[in-house]
N, C-alpha and C positions, 0 to 999 in steps of 0.2 A: 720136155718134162723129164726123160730120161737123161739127157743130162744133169739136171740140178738132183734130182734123186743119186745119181753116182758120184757126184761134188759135195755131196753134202755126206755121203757114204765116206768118201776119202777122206775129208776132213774130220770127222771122229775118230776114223780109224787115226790118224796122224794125232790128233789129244791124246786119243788110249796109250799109243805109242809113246808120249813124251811121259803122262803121267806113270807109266809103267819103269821107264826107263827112270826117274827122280825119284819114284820109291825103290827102285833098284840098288841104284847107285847111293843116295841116303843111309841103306842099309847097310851098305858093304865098307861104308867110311865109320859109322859108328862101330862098327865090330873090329874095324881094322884100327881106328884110334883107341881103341881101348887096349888088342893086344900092343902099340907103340907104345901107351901109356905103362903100361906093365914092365917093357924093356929099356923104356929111356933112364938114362940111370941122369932123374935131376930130383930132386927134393921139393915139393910142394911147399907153395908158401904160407897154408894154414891163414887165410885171411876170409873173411868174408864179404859179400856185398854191401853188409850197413857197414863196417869198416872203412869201407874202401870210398862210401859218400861221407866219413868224416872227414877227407882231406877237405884242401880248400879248393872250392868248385872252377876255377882257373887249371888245377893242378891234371898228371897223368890219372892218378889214383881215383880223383872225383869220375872224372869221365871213363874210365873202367867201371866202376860202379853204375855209373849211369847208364852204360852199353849193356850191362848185366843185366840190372831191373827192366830195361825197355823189350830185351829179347827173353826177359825171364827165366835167365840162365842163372849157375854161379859157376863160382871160379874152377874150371877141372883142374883137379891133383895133377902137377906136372908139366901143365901144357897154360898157364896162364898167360905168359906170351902169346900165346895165339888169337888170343881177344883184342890185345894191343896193336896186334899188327893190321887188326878190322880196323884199329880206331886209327892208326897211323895212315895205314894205306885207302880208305876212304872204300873199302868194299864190302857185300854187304852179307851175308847168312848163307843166301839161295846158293845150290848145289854149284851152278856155274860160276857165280862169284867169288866161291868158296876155291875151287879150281883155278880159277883166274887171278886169286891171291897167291896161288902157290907158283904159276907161272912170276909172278913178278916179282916172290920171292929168291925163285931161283936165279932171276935175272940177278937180281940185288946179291946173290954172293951165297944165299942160304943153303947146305948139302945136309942131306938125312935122309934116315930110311924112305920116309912117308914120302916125301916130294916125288920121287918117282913115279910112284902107284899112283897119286893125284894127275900127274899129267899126263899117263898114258890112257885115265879113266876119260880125262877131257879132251884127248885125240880119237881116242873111240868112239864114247857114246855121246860127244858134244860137237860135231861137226857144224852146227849152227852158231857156235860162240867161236869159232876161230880166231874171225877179229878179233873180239875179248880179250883171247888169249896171249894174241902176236901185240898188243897195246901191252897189257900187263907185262911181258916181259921185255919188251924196249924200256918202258917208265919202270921197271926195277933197276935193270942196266943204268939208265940216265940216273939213279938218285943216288941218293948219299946211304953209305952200310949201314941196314938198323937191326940187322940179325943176330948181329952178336952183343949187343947189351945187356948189361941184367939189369930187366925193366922192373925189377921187386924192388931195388935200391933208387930208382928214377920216381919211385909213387909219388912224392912230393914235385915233382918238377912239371912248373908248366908246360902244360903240352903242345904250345906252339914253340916251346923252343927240340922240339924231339920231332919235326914234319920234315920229312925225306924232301926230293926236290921235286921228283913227279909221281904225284898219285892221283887219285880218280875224283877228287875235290878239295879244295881249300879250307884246312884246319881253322 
């Protein structure tokens, strides 16, 4: 009995632990993207989510849109790209995937400020997603460069012709 009482003791302590450490880390990326946001010197593209479901539903633009409404997001000032490279590279929102994108980013060629501070957050307090991470950045390496595109001028184009070579599911 006093085992399963101290098993079950440790095991909430280790939830509290992760849920602590996601709302941590959550927090310290929203505040840290917004001062990025404030110094990247790129121009917002002024579009919105219904816009962005008028392309043709094949196209980049529709599935931006679409990525938008399903997470309830819209476009942020300056960082629109970064939606796209969810929708390219097949990863999804949560904290460590969000990390794990930037790992395979950087594989993939991408340098800025922010990449840093993401992967030393997912060597610190992600010691569980290692894997994750060591994938993510072999399959950036393996694909094809999609970091330096301006994906504002792509919204018309299908987005199976804009799918890197390895990402985490099939476009």
């Amino acid at each position: 009995m006093n085992k399963l009482f101290f098993l079950s003791i440790y095991f909430e302590f280790q939830s509290t632990l992760k849920t602590i450490r996601e709302t941590l880390i959550s927090s310290l990326f929203r505040i840290s993207s917004q001062i990025y946001i404030a110094i990247k010197p790129a121009s917002p593209w002024d579009i919105s989510v219904k816009e962005l479901l008028q392309y043709h539903y094949t196209t980049l633009g529709f599935h931006l849109g679409c990525f938008l409404l399903k997470h309830d997001f819209t476009p942020q000032p300056k960082c629109e790209d970064h939606d796209i490279f969810h929708l390219i590279t097949g990863y999804d929102i949560d904290t460590s995937n969000e990390i794990a994108m930037q790992f395979w980013l950087y594989g993939n060629g991408k340098r800025s400020y922010y990449i840093p501070i993401a992967l030393l957050a997912g060597i610190l307090f992600y010691p569980d997603s290692y894997s994750l991470f060591k994938t993510a950045l072999k399959n950036g390496r393996e694909s094809l460069p999609v970091y330096h595109k301006n994906y504002r001028d792509l919204l018309h184009i299908p987005i199976s012709q804009l799918k890197p070579v390895k990402t985490t599911y099939k476009l």
